[in-house]
N, C-alpha and C positions, 0 to 999 in steps of 0.2 A: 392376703391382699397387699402385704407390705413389698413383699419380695417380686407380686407382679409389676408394682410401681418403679422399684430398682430395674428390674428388666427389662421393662419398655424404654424407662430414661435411658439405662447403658445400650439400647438397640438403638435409639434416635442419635444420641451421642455420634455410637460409630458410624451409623448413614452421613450425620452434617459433616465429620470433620473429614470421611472418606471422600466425600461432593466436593468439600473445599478443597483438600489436597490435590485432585484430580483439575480440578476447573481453572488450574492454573492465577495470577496475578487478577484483580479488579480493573475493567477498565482499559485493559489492553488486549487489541484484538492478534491473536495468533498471524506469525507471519506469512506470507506467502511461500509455496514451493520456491528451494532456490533456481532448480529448472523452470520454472514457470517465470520468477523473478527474470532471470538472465533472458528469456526470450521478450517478455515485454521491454527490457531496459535494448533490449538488441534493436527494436521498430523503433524502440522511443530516438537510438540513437540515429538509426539510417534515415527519421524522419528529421531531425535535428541538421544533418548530412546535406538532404535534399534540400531545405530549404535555407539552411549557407548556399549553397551552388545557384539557387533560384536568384539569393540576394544580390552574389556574384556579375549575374547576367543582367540583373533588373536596374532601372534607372528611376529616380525619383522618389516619390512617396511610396510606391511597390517595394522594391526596395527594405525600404525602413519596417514595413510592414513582415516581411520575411524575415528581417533582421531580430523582431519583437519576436516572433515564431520562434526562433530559433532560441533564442534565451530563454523563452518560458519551458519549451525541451529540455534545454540545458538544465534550468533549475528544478525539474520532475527527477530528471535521471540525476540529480545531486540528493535528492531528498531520500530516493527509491536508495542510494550507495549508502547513506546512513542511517538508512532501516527506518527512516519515515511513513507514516501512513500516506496514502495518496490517494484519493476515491478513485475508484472505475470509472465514474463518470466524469473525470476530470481527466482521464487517459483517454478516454472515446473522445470528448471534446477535441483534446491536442491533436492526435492522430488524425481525425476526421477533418479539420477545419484547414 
């Protein structure tokens, strides 16, 4: 009875510290492909692009409005370059709007 008691403990043992080893860091989620990374930071930037050029054309309150566009692209694709998290749905936002 003694030695099935040792056995299971040494069998659980090696399953937890196996799962932990494996499962990487607490709390941080694995990065993105860096092909996948480069292609969104690419839209993130051509949309960034367009709407400077929009600001360029536009007069007034439009204008300023393209202008806010464009910095908060700017600051997605500064966060994405320092391996920041950044939701999906803060990228659909940007890109969409």
């Amino acid at each position: 009875m003694n030695t099935y008691k040792i056995a299971t403990v040494s069998v659980a043992l090696v399953i937890g510290i196996g799962t932990a080893a494996f499962a990487g860091p607490a709390g941080v989620s694995r990065p993105a492909s860096s092909a996948l990374q480069q292609n969104l930071m690419g839209e993130l930037q051509a949309a960034a692009e367009e709407s400077s050029h929009q600001a360029a054309l536009t007069k007034g309150s439009g204008r300023q409005l393209y202008q806010m566009k464009t910095v908060e692209l700017d600051d997605m694709i500064g966060r994405l370059k320092r391996g920041e998290q950044v939701s999906p749905a803060e990228v659909n936002k940007a890109l969409r709007d």
